[in-house]
Structure formats: structure tokens, C-alpha cells
C-alpha positions in Angstrom: 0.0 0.0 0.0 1.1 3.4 -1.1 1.9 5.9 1.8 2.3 9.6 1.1 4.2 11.9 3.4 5.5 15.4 3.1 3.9 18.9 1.6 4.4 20.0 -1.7 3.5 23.7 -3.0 2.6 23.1 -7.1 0.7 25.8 -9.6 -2.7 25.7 -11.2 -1.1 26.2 -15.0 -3.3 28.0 -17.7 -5.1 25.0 -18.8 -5.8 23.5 -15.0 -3.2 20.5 -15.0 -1.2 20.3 -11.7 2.5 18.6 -11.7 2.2 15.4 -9.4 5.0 16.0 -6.9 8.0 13.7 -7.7 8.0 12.3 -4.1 4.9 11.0 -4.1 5.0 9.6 -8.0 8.5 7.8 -6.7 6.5 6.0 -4.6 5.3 3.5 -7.5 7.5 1.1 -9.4 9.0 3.1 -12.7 6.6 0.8 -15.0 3.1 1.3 -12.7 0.8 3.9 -13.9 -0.9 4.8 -10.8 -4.5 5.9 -11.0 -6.3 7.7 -8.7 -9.8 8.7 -7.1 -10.5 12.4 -6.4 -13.2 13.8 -4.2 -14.6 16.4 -1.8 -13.5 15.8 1.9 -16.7 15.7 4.0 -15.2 17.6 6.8 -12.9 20.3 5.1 -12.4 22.6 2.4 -9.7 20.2 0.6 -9.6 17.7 -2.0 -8.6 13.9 -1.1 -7.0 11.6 -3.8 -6.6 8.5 -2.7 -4.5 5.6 -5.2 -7.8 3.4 -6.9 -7.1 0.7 -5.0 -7.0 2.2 -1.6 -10.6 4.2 -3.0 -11.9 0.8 -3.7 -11.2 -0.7 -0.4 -13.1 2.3 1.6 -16.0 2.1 -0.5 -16.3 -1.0 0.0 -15.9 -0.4 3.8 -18.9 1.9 3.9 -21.3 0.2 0.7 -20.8 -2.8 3.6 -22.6 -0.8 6.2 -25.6 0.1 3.5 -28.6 -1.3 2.8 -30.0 0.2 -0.6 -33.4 -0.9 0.6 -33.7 2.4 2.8 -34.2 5.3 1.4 -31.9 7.1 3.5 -29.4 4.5 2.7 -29.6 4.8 -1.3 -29.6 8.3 -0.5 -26.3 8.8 0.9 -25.0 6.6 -1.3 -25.3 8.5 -4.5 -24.5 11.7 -2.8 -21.4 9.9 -1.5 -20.4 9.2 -4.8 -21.2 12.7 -6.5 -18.4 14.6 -8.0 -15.8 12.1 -8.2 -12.7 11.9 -10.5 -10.2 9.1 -11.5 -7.1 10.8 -12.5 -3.5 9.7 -14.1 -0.7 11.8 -14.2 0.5 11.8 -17.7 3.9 10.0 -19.2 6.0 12.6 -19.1 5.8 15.4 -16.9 3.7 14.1 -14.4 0.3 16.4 -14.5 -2.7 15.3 -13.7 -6.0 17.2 -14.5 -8.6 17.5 -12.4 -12.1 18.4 -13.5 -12.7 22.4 -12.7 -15.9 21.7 -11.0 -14.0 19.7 -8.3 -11.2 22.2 -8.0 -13.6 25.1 -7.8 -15.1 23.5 -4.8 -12.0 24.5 -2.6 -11.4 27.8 -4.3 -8.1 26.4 -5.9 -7.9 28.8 -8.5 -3.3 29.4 -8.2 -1.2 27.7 -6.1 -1.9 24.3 -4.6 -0.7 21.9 -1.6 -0.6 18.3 -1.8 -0.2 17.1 1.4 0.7 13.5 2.2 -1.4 12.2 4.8 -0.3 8.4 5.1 -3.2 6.5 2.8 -4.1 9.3 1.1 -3.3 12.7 -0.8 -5.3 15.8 0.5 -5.3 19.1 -1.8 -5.8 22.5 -1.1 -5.6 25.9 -1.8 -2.3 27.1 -0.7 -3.8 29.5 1.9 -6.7 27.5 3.4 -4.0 24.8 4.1 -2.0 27.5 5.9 -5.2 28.8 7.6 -6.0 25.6 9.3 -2.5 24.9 11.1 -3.1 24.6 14.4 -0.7 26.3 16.9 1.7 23.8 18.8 0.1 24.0 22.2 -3.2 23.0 21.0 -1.5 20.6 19.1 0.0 19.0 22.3 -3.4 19.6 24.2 -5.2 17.7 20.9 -2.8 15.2 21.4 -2.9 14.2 25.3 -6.7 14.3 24.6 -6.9 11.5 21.8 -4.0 9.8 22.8 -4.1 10.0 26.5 
């Protein structure tokens, strides 16, 4: 399984294709094409990518705990699954393109963060990722609160 770590600052270019940071494309074998799934986060304004494989393992997880019977149920589920993208960085420099409806949904409209986080990719715009930082003793406080 794929694990992405580190932050990486890249720029919308005119056409809205983003260069894939080379630290997180060196984490697949030189021949592998990796192919990935791209949606809203449900909790904050970023994007999270997450390689097709590991996508297809948490939607399995939560299709498991559905029963498209209930209308609530079938509900979620096609919301759940609205405005999704599978992506591919391209041969030779790396960008991938992600539709401008998705992108537009975070305000990403210059400069971008990918941001490694483990399993998956998360993307924002530059300054809503530097907006949500939290300060180091409310990190530490956050931390002896979850992890006792």
C-alpha cells in the first residue's frame, strides 16, 4: 500500500493541470501507472486523492454498512459518490487534471498543496491549508486528549 508523506506547493497552470509531486510519484515502481480517485472531503475545504485501490477498499468499507433498501441509505450513497474523479498523471511530466468543478469546490484557483497524509493525498488551496494549522500547544493539548 502506497503511503504519502511530506507537503508539496505546485501551480494551477493556464489549462488547469497540476505537476504530481515527484515524491509521491517515486512511490510507485517506474513501469506502474498509478490511477487515482478524487473527491470532496466531508469535513474540510480540501480535495482527497486516494491511489484506486485504496478508493476501492473504503468504498467498500462503507457500501458494507448500506442497505440500498432504505431510502436514507440509497440516498447517501449516491451523494457519497457525486463529483468524483479518476485521474492519471501523464507520461511525461507528471500532471494530472482535475475536473474544474472539483477544484472550484475548494477555491483552488493558483497555487496548490498536496499534502501526504499516510493513505491518502489531500489538496488544497495554498492559503486554506495555511489557515487551518493549528498552533503547537493546542496541538500537544489535541494530542494528550486523543491519545491520552
Amino acid at each position: 500500500m502506497a503511503k504519502f508523506i511530506g507537503e508539496y506547493c505546485v501551480k494551477l497552470d493556464d489549462k488547469g493541470r497540476l505537476i504530481f509531486p515527484a515524491a509521491f510519484k517515486s512511490v510507485f515502481a517506474s513501469e506502474e501507472k498509478p490511477s487515482f480517485v478524487v473527491k470532496k472531503d466531508l469535513f474540510e475545504n480540501c480535495l482527497e486523492m486516494y491511489t484506486y485501490q485504496e478508493w476501492e477498499k473504503e468504498s467498500e468499507q462503507v457500501k458494507a454498512r448500506l442497505n440500498f433498501f432504505n431510502r436514507e441509505h440509497a440516498k447517501f450513497w449516491r451523494e457519497y459518490m457525486r463529483d468524483r474523479a479518476v485521474v492519471e498523471p501523464d507520461g511525461k511530466l507528471g500532471r494530472i487534471s482535475i475536473p474544474k468543478k472539483i477544484l472550484s469546490s475548494i477555491g483552488a484557483d493558483k497555487e496548490i498543496v498536496f499534502a501526504g497524509n499516510d493513505h491518502k493525498i489531500e489538496i488544497w488551496a495554498k492559503e486554506a491549508y495555511e489557515a487551518i494549522k493549528i498552533k503547537q500547544p493546542d496541538f500537544v493539548s489535541l494530542a494528550e486528549k486523543i491519545l491520552g
